[in-house]
C-alpha positions as CSV (number, residue, x, y, z in Angstrom):
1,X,-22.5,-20.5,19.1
2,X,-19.9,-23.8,19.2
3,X,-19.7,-26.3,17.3
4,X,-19.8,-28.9,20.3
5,X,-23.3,-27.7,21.3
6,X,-24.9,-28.0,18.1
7,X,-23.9,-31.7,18.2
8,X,-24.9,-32.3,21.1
9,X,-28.0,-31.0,20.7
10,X,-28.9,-33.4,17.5
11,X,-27.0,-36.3,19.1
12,X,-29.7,-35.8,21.9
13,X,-32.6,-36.1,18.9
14,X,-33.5,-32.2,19.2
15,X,-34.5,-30.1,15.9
16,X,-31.8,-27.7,15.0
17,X,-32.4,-23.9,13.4
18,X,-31.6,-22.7,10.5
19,X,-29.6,-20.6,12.0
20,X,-27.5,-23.7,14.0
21,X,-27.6,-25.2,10.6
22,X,-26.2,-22.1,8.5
23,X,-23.0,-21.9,11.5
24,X,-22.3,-25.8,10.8
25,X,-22.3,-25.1,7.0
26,X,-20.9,-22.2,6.5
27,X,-18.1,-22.7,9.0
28,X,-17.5,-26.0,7.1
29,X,-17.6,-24.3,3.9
30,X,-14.9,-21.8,5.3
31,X,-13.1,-24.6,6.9
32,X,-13.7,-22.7,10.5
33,X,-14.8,-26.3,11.7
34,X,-12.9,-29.3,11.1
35,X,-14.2,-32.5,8.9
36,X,-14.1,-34.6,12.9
37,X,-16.7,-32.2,13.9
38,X,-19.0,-32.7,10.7
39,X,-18.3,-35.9,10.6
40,X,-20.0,-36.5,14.4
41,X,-22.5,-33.8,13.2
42,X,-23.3,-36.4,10.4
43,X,-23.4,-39.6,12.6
44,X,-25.7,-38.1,14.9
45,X,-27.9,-36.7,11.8
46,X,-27.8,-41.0,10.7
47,X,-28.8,-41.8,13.9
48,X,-31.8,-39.0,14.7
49,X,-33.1,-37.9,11.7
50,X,-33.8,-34.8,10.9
51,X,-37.4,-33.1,10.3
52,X,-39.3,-31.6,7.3
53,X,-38.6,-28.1,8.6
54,X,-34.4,-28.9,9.0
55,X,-34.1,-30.8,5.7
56,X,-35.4,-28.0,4.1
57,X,-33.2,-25.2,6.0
58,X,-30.0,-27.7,5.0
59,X,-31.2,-28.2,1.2
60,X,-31.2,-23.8,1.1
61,X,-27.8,-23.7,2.8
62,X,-26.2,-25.9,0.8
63,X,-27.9,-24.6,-2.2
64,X,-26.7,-20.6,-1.5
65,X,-23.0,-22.2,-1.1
66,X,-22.2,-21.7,-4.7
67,X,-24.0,-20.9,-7.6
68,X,-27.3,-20.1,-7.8
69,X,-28.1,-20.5,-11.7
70,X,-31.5,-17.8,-12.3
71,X,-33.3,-18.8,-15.1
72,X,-35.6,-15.7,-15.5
73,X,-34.2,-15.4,-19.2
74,X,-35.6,-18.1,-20.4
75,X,-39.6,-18.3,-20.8
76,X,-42.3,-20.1,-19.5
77,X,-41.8,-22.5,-16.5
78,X,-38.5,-24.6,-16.3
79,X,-39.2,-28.2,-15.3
80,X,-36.6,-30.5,-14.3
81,X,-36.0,-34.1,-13.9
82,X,-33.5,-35.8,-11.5
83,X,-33.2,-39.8,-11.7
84,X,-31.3,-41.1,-8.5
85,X,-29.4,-43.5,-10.8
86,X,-29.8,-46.6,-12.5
87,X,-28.5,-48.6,-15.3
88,X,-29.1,-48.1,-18.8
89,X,-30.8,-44.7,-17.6
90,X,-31.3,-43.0,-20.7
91,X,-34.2,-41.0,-20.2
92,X,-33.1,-37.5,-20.6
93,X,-31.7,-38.3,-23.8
94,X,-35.7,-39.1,-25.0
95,X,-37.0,-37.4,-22.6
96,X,-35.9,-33.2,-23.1
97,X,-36.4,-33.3,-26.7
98,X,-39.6,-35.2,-26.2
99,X,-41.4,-32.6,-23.9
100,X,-39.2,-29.7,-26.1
101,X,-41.4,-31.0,-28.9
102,X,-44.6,-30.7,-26.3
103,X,-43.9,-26.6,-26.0
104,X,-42.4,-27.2,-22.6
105,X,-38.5,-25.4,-22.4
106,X,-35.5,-28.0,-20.9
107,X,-32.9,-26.1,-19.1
108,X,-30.7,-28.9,-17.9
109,X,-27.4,-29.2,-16.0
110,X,-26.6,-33.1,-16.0
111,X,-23.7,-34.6,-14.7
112,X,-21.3,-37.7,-16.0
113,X,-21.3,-40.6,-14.7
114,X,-19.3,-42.0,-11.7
115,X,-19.0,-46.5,-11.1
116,X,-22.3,-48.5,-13.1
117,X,-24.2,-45.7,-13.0
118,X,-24.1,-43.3,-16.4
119,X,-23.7,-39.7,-17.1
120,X,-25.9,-37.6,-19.3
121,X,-22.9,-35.7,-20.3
122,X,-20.8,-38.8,-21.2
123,X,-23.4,-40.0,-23.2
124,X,-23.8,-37.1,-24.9
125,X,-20.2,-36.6,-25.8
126,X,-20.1,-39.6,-27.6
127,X,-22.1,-37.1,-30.5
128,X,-19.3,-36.1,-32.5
129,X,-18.7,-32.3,-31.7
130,X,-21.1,-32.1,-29.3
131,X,-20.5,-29.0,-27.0
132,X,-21.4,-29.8,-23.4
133,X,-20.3,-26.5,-22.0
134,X,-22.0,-23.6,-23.3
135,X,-21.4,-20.1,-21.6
136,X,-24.5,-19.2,-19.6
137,X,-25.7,-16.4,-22.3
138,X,-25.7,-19.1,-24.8
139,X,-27.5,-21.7,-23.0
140,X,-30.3,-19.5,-22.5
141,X,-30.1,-18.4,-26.2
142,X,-30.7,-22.2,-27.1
143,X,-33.1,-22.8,-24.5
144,X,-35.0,-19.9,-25.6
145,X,-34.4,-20.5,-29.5
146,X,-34.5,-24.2,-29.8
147,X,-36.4,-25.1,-26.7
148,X,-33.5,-27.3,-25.3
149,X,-30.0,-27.7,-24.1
150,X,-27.9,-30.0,-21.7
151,X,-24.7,-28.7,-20.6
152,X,-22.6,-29.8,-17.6
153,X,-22.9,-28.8,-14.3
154,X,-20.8,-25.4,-13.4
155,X,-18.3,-25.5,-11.3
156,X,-19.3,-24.1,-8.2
157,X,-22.7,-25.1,-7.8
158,X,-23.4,-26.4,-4.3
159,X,-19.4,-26.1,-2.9
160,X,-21.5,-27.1,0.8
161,X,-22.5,-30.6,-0.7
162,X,-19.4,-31.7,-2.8
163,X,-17.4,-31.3,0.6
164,X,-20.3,-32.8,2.8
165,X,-20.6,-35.9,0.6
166,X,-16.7,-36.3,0.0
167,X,-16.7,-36.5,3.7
168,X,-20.2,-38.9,4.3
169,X,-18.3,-41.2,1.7
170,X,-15.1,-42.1,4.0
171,X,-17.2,-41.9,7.3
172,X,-20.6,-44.4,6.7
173,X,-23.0,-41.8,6.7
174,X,-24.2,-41.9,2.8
175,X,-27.2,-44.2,3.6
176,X,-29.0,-41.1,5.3
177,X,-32.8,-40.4,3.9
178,X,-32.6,-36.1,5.1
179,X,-29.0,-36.2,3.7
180,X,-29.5,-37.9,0.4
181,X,-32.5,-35.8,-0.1
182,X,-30.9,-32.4,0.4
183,X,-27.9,-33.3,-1.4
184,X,-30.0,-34.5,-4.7
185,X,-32.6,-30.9,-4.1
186,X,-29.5,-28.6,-2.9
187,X,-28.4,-28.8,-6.8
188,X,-31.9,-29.0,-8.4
189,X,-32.6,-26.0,-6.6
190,X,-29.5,-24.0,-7.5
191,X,-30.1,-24.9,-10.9
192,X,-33.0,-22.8,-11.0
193,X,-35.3,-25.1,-11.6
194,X,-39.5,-23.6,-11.2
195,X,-40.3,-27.1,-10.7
196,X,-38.9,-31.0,-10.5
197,X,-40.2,-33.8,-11.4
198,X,-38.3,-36.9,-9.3
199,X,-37.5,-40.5,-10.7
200,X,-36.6,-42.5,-7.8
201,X,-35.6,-46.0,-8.9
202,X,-36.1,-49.1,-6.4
203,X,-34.5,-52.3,-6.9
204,X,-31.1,-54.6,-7.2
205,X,-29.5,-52.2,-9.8
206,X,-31.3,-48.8,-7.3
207,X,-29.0,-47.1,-4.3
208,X,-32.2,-47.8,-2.8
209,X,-33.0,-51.6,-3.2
210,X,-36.3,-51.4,-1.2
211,X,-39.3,-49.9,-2.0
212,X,-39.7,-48.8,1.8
213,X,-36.0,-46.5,1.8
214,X,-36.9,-45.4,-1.9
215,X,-40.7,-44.4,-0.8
216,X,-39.3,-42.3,2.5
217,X,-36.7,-40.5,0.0
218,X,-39.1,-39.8,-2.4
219,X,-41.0,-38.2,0.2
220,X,-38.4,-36.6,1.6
221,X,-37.8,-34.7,-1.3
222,X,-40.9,-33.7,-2.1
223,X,-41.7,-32.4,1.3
224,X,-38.2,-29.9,0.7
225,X,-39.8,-29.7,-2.7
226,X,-43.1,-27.7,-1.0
227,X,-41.0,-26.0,1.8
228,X,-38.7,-24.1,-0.5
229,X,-41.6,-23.3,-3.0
230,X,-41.0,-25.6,-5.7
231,X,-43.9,-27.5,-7.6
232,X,-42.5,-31.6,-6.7
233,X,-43.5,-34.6,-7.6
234,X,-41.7,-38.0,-7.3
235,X,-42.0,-41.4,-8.8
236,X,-41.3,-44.4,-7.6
237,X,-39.7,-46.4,-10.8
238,X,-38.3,-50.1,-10.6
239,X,-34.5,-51.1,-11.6
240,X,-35.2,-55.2,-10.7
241,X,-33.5,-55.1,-14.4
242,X,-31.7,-52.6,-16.4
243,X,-34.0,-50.0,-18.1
244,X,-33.8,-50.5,-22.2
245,X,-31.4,-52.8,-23.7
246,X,-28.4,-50.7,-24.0
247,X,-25.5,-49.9,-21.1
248,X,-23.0,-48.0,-22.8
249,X,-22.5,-44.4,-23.5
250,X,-22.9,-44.3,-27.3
251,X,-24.9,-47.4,-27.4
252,X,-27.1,-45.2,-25.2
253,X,-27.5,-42.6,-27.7
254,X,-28.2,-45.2,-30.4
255,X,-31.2,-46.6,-28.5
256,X,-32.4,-43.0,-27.6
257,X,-32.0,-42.1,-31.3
258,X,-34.0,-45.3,-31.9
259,X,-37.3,-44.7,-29.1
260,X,-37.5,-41.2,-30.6
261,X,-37.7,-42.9,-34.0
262,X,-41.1,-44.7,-32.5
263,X,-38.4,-48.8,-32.6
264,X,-37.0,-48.2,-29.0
265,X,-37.8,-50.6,-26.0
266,X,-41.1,-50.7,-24.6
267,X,-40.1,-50.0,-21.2
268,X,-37.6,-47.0,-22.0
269,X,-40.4,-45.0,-24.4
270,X,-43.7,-45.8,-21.8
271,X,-41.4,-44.5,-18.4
272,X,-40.1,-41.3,-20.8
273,X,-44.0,-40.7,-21.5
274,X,-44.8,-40.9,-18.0
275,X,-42.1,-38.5,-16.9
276,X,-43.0,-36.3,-19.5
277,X,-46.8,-36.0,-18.5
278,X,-45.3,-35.6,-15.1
279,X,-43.0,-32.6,-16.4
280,X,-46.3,-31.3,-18.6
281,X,-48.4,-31.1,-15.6
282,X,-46.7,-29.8,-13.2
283,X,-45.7,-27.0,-16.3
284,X,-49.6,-26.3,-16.0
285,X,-49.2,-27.3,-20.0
286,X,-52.0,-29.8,-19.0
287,X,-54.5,-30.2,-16.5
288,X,-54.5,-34.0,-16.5
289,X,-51.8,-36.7,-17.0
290,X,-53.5,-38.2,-19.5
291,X,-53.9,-35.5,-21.8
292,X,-50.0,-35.0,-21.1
293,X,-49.3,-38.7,-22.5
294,X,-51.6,-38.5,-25.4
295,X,-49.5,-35.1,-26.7
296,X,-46.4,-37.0,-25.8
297,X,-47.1,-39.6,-27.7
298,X,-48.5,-37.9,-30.8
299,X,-45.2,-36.1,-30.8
300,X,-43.7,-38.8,-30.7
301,X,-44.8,-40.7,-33.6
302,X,-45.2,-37.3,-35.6
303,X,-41.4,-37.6,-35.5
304,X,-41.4,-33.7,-33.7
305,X,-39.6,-35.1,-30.7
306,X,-36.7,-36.8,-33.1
307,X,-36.5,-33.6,-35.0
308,X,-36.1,-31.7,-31.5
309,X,-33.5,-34.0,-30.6
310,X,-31.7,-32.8,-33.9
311,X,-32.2,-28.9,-33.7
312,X,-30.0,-29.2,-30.2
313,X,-27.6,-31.4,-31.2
314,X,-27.1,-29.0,-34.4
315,X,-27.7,-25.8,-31.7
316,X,-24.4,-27.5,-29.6
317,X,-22.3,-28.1,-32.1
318,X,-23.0,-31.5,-32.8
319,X,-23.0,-33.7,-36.1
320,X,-26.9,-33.5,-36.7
321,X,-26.5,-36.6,-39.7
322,X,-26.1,-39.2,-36.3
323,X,-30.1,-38.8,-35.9
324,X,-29.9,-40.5,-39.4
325,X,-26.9,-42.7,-39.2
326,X,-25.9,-44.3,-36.2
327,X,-22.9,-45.3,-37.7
328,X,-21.0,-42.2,-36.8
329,X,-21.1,-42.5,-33.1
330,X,-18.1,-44.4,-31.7
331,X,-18.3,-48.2,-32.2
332,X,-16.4,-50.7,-30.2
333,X,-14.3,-53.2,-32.8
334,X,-14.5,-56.4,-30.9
335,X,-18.0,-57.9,-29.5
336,X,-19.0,-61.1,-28.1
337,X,-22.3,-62.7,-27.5
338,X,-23.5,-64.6,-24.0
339,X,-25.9,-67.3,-24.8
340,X,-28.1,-69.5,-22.4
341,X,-26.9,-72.4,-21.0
342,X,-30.7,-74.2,-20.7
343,X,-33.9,-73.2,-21.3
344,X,-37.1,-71.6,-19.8
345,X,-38.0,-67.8,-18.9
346,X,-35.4,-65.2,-17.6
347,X,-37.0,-64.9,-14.3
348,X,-34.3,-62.1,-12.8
349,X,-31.7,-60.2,-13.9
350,X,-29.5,-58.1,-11.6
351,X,-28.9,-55.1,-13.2
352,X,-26.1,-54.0,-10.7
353,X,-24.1,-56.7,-12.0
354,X,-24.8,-55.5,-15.7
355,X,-23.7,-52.2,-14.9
356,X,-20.6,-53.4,-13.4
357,X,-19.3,-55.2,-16.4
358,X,-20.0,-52.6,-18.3
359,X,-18.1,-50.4,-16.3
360,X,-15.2,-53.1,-16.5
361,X,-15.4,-52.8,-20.1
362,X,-14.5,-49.1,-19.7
363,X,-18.0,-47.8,-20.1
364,X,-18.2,-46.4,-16.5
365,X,-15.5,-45.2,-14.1
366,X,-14.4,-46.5,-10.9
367,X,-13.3,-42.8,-9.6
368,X,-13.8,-39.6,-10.5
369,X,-10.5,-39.1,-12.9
370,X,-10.9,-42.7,-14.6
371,X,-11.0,-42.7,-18.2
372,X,-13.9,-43.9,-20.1
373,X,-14.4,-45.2,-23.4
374,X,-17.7,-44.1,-25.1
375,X,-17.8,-47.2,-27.9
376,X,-17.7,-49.7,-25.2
377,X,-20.9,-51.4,-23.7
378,X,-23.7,-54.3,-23.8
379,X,-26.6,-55.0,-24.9
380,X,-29.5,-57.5,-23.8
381,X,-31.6,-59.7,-25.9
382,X,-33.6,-60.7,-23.5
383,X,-35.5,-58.8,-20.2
384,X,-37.5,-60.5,-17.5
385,X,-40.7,-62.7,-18.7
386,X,-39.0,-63.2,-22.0
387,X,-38.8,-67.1,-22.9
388,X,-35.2,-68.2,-24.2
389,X,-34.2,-71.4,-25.3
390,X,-30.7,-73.3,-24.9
391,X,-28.1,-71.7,-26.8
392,X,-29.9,-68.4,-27.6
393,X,-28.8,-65.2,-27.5
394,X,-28.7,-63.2,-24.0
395,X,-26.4,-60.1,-24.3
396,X,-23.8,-58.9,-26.2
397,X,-20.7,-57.6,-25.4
398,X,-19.3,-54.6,-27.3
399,X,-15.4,-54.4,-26.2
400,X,-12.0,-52.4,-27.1
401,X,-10.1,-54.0,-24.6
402,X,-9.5,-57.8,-23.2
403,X,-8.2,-56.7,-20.4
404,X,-11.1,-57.1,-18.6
405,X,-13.3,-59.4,-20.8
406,X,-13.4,-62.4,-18.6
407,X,-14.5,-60.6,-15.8
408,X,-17.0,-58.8,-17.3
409,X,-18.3,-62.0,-19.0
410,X,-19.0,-64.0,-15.6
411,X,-20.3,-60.9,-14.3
412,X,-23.0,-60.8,-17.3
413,X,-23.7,-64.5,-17.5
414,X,-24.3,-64.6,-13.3
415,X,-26.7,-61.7,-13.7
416,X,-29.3,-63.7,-15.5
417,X,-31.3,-66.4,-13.7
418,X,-33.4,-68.6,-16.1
419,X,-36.4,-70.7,-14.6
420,X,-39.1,-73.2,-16.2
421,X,-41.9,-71.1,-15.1
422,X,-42.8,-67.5,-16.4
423,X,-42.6,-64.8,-13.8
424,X,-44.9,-62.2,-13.4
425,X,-44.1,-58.9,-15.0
426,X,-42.3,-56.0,-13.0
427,X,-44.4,-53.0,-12.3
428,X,-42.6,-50.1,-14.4
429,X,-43.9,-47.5,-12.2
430,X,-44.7,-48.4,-8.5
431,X,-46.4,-45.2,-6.9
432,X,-46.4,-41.2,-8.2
433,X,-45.9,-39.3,-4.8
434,X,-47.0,-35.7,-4.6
């Protein structure tokens, strides 16, 4: 078997074997075959496609590269979420206490976060003491205990696709639907997950800006999700504006503290429920969605989920006494508030551009070794439909540093577009793919 032929063969638009597949990856992996290969491999893969049957066969490749995490210790079914990024994401921070609280386990490996879009585990290290690596024995101990922990990613889970996408980001071949799709599933499925539950945001602030790329991911996904065995099921979420108010890694936490206390932002708590019943569902915890909401939202505003949220942040290490005084979490010292300059109805705000001045601030990184500062962030005052008069209050900008204020200021003030009339409302959830 060569190399040569295998590209060929896709360049051509054929279907390639698992076993073609498994010499491309593992040769890679080795470094038998050199990037310039991989790299044509991956161009013709752009161009072609690949099919249900080959995504699949890649996503199990690159998931036996590493790691593969087996969660047998832990009971009942493990349900996990992946978002595909966005700004002012903070639903697993509501989210795994909140179906913890619903009798549903949360095993999860999260990441940090890498240019405007957020990490779980940055956000979560802003708790003071908060332990983020556990040894594997403990994690399942908590899971099994408490019903919950996060922890970061390990360090050899799916080798295959850290290389691959290292590689697709210097040679244009990112934007590929089978690629992205493996990639994301590759570490769901090493992680061990029984089944995952997809939230695949659409919009300015979305690596997929149209709903047509975000719907054939989403299905992309799903279909590896029922070709490898795993229960899948993908929604299709709009990021037309940030999600919440907050962008910021401990203002994050403060407004996930807050939604679990029953004050957060109604967009934040109702896409958290949704996920939940999603997560509930495909659990077999309930038969229906709607029976999955209604015990979401009872624990919810039973205070349970809150309380959940506690136990793992006591279970990790963490200072427990945040859940009751935000205070404690790091706090930038300077902030400064954008106003409107007329009035009307904030008819669009472009989230992308909200996460980058955030970033700017320090709240994100621009590479991988870029340091970040937790206090740093923003928060709106106003989201799309909301009517705002001259002079009022848009954002606020919570900052350490000057260095780039300026910057980040005409970044936030560009990012809102006022009109006379009202807009219609943006769907929260656009389609639930199976």
């Amino acid at each position: 078997m060569r190399a040569y032929d295998i590209i060929y063969k896709k360049r051509e638009g054929k279907s390639l074997t698992r076993a073609e597949l498994e010499f491309l990856i593992t040769g890679y992996v080795k470094e038998e075959i050199p990037d310039y290969q991989i790299s044509a491999w991956a161009m013709a893969v752009f161009f072609q496609g690949m099919d249900a049957q080959e995504t699949a066969d890649l996503t199990m490749l690159m998931a036996e590269s590493g790691d593969m995490i087996d969660l047998s210790p832990i009971t009942g079914t493990k349900v996990d979420k992946h978002s595909t990024g966005g700004v002012g994401d903070t639903t697993t921070l509501v989210l795994a206490p909140l179906v913890a609280a619903a009798g549903l386990p949360v095993a999860k490996m999260s990441g940090r976060g890498l240019g405007h879009t957020g990490g779980t585990i940055d956000k979560l290290e802003s708790i003071p003491d908060f332990n983020t690596s556990l040894s594997e024995d403990k994690f399942f101990d908590n899971v099994n205990q408490h019903g919950l922990a996060v922890v970061g990613q390990t360090g050899n889970l799916t080798p295959a696709d850290k290389k691959l996408y290292a590689l697709r980001d210097v040679t244009a071949t990112v934007e590929s639907i089978p690629l992205i799709a493996s990639s994301i599933m590759s570490k769901k499925i090493a992680g061990g997950a029984d089944a995952i539950v997809l939230d695949v945001k659409t919009g300015n602030g979305a690596f997929m800006k149209d709903k047509s790329s975000a719907r054939k991911l989403a299905q992309a996904m799903v279909n590896i999700g029922k070709q490898t065995g795993r229960k899948t099921a993908a929604y299709l979420t709009d990021m037309n504006q940030p999600l919440g108010k907050a962008v910021g890694n401990a203002l994050e936490v403060k407004e996930a503290i807050t939604t679990l206390r029953g004050d957060g932002p109604a967009d934040l708590t109702e896409l958290c429920i949704e996920l939940g019943a999603g997560m509930l569902k495909l659990a077999d915890k309930v038969t229906e969605l709607k029976a999955g909401k209604k015990l979401l939202r009872e624990k919810l505003n039973s205070g349970a989920a809150l309380a959940k949220l506690k136990e793992m942040i006591t279970a990790q290490g963490g200072n427990p006494a945040v859940v009751e005084d935000l205070t404690l979490l790091p706090t930038a010292e300077n902030s400064l508030e954008i106003t409107a300059a007329k009035s009307g109805y904030i008819n669009e705000i472009e989230a992308i551009e909200v996460g980058l001045a955030a970033m700017l601030l320090g709240a994100g990184r621009e590479n991988k070794d870029s340091q970040i500062d937790l206090a740093v962030g923003l928060e709106l005052k106003k989201k799309i439909g909301d009517q705002v008069k001259k002079g009022e209050s848009l954002a606020v900008i919570y900052y350490n540093s000057a260095q780039n204020l300026a910057e980040a200021k005409a970044k936030l003030e560009q990012s809102f577009t006022i009109s006379s009339d009202k807009p219609a409302s943006n769907k929260l959830i656009y389609e639930i793919i199976k």
